[in-house]
C-alpha positions in Angstrom: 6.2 -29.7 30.3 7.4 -31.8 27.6 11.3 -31.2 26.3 11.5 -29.2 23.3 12.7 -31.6 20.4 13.5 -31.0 16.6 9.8 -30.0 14.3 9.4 -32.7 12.1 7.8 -31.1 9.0 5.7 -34.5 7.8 3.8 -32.9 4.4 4.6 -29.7 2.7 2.7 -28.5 -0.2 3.0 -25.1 -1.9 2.6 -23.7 -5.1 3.8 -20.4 -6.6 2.5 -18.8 -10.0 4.2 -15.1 -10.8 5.1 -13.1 -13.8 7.6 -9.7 -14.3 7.8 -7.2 -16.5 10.4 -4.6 -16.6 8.6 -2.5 -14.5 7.0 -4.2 -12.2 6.0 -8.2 -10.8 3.4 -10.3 -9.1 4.0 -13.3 -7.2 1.0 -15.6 -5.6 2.2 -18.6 -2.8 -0.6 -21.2 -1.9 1.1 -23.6 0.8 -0.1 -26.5 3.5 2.3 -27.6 6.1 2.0 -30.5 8.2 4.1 -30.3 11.3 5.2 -32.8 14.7 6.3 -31.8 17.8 5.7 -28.6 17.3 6.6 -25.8 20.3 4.4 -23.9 21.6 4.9 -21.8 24.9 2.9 -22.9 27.7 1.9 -19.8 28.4 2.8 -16.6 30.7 4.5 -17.0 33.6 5.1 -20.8 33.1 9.4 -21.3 33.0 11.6 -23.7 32.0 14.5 -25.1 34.9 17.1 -22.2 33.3 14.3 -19.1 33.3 13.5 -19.4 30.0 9.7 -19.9 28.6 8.2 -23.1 28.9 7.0 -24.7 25.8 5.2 -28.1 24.9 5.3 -30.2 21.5 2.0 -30.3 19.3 1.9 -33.0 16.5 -0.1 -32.7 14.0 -0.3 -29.0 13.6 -1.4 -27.8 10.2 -0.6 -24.6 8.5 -2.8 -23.5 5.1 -3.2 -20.0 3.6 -1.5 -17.9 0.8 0.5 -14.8 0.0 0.2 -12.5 -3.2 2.3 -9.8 -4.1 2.4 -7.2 -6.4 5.4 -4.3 -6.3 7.0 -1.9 -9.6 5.6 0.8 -11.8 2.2 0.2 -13.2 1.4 3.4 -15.2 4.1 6.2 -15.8 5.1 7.5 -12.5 2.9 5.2 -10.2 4.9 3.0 -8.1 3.1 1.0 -5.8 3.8 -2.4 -3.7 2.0 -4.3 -1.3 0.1 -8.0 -1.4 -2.7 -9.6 1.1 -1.8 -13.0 2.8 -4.0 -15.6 4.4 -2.8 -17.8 7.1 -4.4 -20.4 9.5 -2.9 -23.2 12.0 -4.8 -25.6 13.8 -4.0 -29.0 15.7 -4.7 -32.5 15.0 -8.2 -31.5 16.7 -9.0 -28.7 14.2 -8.9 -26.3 17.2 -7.4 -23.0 15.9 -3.5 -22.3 17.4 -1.5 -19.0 17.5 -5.2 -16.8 17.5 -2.8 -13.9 18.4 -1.7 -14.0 14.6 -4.3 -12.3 11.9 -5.5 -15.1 9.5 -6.1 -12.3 7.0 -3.7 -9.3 6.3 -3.5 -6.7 3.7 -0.7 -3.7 3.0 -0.2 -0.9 0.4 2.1 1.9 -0.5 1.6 3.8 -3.8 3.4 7.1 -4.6 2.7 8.9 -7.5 5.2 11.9 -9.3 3.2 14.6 -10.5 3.9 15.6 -14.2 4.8 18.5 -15.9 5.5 21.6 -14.1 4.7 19.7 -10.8 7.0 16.6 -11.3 9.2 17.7 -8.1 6.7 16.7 -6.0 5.4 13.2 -5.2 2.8 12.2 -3.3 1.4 8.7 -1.6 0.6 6.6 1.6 0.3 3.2 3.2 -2.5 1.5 4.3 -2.1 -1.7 6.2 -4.9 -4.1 7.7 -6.1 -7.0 9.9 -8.6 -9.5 10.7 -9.0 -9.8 14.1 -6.6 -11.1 17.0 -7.1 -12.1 20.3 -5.0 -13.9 23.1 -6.6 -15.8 25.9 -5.4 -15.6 29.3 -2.1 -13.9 28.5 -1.9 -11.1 30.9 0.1 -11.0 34.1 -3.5 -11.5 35.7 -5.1 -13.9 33.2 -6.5 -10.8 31.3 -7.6 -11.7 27.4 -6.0 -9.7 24.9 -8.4 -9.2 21.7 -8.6 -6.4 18.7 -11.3 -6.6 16.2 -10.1 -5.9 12.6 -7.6 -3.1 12.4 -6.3 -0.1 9.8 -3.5 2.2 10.0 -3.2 4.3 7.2 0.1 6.7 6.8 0.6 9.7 4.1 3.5 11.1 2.7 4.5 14.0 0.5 8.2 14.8 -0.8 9.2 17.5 -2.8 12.4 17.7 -5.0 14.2 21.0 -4.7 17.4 19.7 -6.8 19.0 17.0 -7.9 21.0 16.7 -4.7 18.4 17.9 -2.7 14.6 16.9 -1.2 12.2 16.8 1.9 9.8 14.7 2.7 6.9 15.0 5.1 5.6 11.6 6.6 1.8 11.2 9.0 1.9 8.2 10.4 -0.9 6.6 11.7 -3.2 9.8 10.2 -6.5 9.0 12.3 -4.7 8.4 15.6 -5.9 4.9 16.3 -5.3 3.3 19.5 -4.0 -0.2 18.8 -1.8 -3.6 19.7 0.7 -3.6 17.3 1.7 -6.9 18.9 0.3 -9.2 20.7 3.0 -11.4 22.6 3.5 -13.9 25.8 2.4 -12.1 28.9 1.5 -9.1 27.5 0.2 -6.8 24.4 2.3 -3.8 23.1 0.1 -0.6 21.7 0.9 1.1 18.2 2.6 4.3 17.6 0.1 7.4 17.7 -0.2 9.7 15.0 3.6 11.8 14.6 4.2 14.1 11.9 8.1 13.6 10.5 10.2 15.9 8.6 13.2 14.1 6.4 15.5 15.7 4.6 17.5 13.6 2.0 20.9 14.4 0.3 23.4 13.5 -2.0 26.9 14.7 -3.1 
């Protein structure tokens, strides 16, 4: 094991665009980052002297993707606020690093306020996904961790009784899917099943 030093951060390029309105905003990030003596963890059941995980320096590790965001109001009474992001690392050899982390991502919540007679109630979900993960060789066994591409949607309904007063109803993860929600050294964590929450909310 080599001694964990200081990342030297060699080359950093990024570039953001954006705009805002008074309701809502968009933001997009393009970045390349160029690093030395990089830690990464040996892997599971390798220790340093004090019990902590061992790690080892990479140089040239490379990191290249981009982030876009949107988030406000973009029609009356449709909120909504999410983005996608890309992300890759990879060594001075090209060979990718950190596989256990989705190059591709994507989230969204929207909620919408029904008008008129209906505008107590407000309606809306979350949808989140994932390219594919996978982690060689990190169970307590050498067992490979690996999950193809991955959604988890989430619904949600709240109604206004007064103005000091609402419930809201949450479903989270709606089609019950079994899932890593992390995968992590020595071992892979699963996702919440679908659960049904009631929330009430109120003010003085």
């Amino acid at each position: 094991m080599q001694e964990q030093g200081l990342t030297d951060i060699s080359e950093v390029m990024a570039q953001i665009v954006g705009f805002q309105s008074n309701r809502s905003s968009a933001t997009t990030a393009v970045f390349k980052i160029q690093q030395d003596n990089y830690a990464l963890a040996d892997g599971p059941g390798i220790f340093a002297p004090d019990g902590s995980s061992a790690y080892h320096a990479v140089s040239g590790m490379k990191s290249s993707g981009f982030e876009l965001e949107v988030k406000g109001e973009i029609l009356p009474r449709w909120r909504v606020a999410g983005g996608s992001a890309n992300a890759r690392a990879e060594d001075r050899d090209g060979i990718r690093q950190m596989p256990q982390v989705a190059k591709n991502s994507f989230t969204m919540f929207s909620a919408y306020t029904l008008p008129g007679r209906f505008s107590a109630l407000t309606i809306g979900g979350n949808v989140e996904w994932q390219g594919r993960t996978t982690a060689d060789g990190e169970g307590p066994n050498g067992e490979t961790y690996s999950q193809g591409s991955l959604t988890v949607v989430d619904l949600l309904a709240s109604y206004r009784f007064t103005d000091h007063f609402s419930l809201a109803v949450h479903v989270e993860n709606v089609f019950d899917k079994i899932y890593y929600s992390g995968l992590y050294l020595g071992s892979a964590r699963y996702g919440e099943p679908r659960v049904v929450k009631l929330t009430p909310h109120g003010t003085l």
